[in-house]
DRENVEXVEX-992033 format. One line per 4 residues: number of its first residue (from 0); for each residue x, y, z of C-alpha. Coordinates in steps of 0.2 Angstrom, whole numbers. Each point is the difference from the previous one (the first is absolute). Layout:
<atoms>
NUM) X/Y/Z ~ ...
</atoms>
This chain:
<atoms>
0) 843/703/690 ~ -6/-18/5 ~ -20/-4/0 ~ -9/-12/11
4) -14/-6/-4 ~ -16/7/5 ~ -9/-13/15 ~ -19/1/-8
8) 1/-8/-17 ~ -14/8/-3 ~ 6/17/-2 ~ 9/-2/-16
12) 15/12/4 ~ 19/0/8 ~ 6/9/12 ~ 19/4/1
16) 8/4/14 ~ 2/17/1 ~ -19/3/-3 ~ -2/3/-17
20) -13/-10/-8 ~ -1/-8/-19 ~ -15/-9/-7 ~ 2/-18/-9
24) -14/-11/-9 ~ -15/-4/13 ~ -1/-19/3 ~ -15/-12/-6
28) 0/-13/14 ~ 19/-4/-4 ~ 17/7/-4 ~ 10/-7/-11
32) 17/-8/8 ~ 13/8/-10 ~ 12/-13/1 ~ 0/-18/-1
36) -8/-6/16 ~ 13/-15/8 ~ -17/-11/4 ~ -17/2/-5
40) -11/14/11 ~ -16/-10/-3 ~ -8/-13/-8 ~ -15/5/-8
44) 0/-6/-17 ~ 4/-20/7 ~ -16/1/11 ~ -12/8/-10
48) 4/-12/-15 ~ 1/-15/14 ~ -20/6/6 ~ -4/1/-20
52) -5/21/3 ~ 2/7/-17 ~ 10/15/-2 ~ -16/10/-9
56) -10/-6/17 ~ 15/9/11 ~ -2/17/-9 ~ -18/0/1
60) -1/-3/20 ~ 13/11/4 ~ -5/15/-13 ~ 18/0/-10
64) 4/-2/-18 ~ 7/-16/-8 ~ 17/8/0 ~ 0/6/20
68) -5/-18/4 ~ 14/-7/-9 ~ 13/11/6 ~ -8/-3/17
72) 3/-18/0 ~ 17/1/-6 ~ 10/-7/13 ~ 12/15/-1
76) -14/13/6 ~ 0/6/17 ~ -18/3/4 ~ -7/9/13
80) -7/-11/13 ~ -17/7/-1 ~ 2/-7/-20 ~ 7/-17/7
84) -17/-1/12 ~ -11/4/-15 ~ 8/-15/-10 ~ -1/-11/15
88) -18/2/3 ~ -3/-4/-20 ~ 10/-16/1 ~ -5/-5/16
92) 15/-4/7 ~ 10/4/15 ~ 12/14/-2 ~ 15/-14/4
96) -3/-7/-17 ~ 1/15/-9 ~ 16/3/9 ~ 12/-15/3
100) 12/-3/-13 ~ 2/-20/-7 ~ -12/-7/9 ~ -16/-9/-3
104) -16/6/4 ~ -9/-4/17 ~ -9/-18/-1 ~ -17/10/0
108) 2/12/-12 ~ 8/-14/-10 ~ -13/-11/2 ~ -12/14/-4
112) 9/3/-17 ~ -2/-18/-5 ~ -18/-2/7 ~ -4/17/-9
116) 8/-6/-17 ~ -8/-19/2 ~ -16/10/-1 ~ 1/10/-16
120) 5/-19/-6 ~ -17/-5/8 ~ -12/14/-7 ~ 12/-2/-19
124) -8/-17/0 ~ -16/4/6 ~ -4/13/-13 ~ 9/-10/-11
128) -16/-1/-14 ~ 8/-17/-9 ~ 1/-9/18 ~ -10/-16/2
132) -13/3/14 ~ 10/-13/10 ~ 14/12/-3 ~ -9/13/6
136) -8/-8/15 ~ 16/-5/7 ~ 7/19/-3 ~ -14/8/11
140) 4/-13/13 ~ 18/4/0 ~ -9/21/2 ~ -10/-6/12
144) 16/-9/11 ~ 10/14/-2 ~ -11/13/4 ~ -2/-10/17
148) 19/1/3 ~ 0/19/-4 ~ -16/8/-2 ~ 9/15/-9
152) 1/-9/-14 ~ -18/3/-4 ~ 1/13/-11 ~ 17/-7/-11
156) -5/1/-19 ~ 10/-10/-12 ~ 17/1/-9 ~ -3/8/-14
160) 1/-10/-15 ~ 4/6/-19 ~ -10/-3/-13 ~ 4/-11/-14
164) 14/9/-10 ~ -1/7/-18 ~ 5/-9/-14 ~ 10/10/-13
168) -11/-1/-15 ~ -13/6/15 ~ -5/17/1 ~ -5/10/16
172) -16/4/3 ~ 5/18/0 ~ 0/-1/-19 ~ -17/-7/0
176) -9/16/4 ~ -1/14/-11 ~ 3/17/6 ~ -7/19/-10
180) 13/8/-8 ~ -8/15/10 ~ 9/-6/16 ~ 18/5/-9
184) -1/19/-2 ~ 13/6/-16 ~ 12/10/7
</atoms>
């Protein structure tokens, strides 16, 4: 008995050929390739990380977990196209680029990454607190310029930056505060 694969995705069962009908796992946006795809079916993970869109900020706009976005931008997952859409619309990128295999992104969508990265730089500096006002004078007017080249960029906030690391004769400010032994019940 052969089984073709049902038309709508969405439906989440086979059909074989002589009309009996088995179930298998409902698909999330993607099914898995069993087998190890000859070229890439997408890429997703090189654009998102080339636009500087964390992999957190992707779960939270399309309404997935952590683990779904990862497997989603796996370039072995073949996503629906209606998944594909949602990805492009959050890059902001033509659907080409998520699809084209070795080749570079278009000129404006490339040039939109650097400009976009060449801000956070910007607004680092500027909110930079051991900057020089000169420093910091200089880093709006680089905001200001690039704003003017790409008003999007208005609302970019900064790389994030790390705090000074601990020392290891340091202790955590989690050891600082004292907690009621009340909070631990004996079991």
């Amino acid at each position: 008995m052969s089984t073709m694969p049902c038309a709508n995705r969405l439906s989440g069962a086979r059909f074989s050929t002589n009309g009996n009908s088995h179930a298998v796992a409902p698909t999330n946006g993607h099914t898995p390739n069993r087998t190890a795809p000859e070229r890439p079916l997408h890429r997703l993970k090189a654009v998102r990380q080339q636009q500087g869109v964390s992999l957190r900020r992707v779960a939270r706009t399309l309404k997935i977990d952590m683990h779904e976005a990862r497997q989603q931008e796996h370039e072995s997952s073949d996503l629906k196209l209606s998944t594909l859409h949602a990805w492009r619309e959050l890059l902001d990128v033509p659907m080409a680029d998520l699809l084209e295999e070795n080749t570079e992104l278009s000129p404006p969508v490339l040039l939109r990454a650097r400009l976009l990265k060449l801000m956070k730089t910007a607004t680092a500096i500027r909110s930079e607190s051991s900057a020089t006002s000169s420093v910091n004078q200089l880093a709006c007017m680089l905001i200001d310029q690039l704003i003017e080249i790409m008003p999007e960029l208005a609302g970019v906030s900064p790389w994030h930056i790390a705090s000074r690391r601990r020392r290891s004769r340091e202790i955590g400010r989690i050891f600082e505060r004292i907690m009621p032994a009340s909070m631990f019940p004996e079991s």
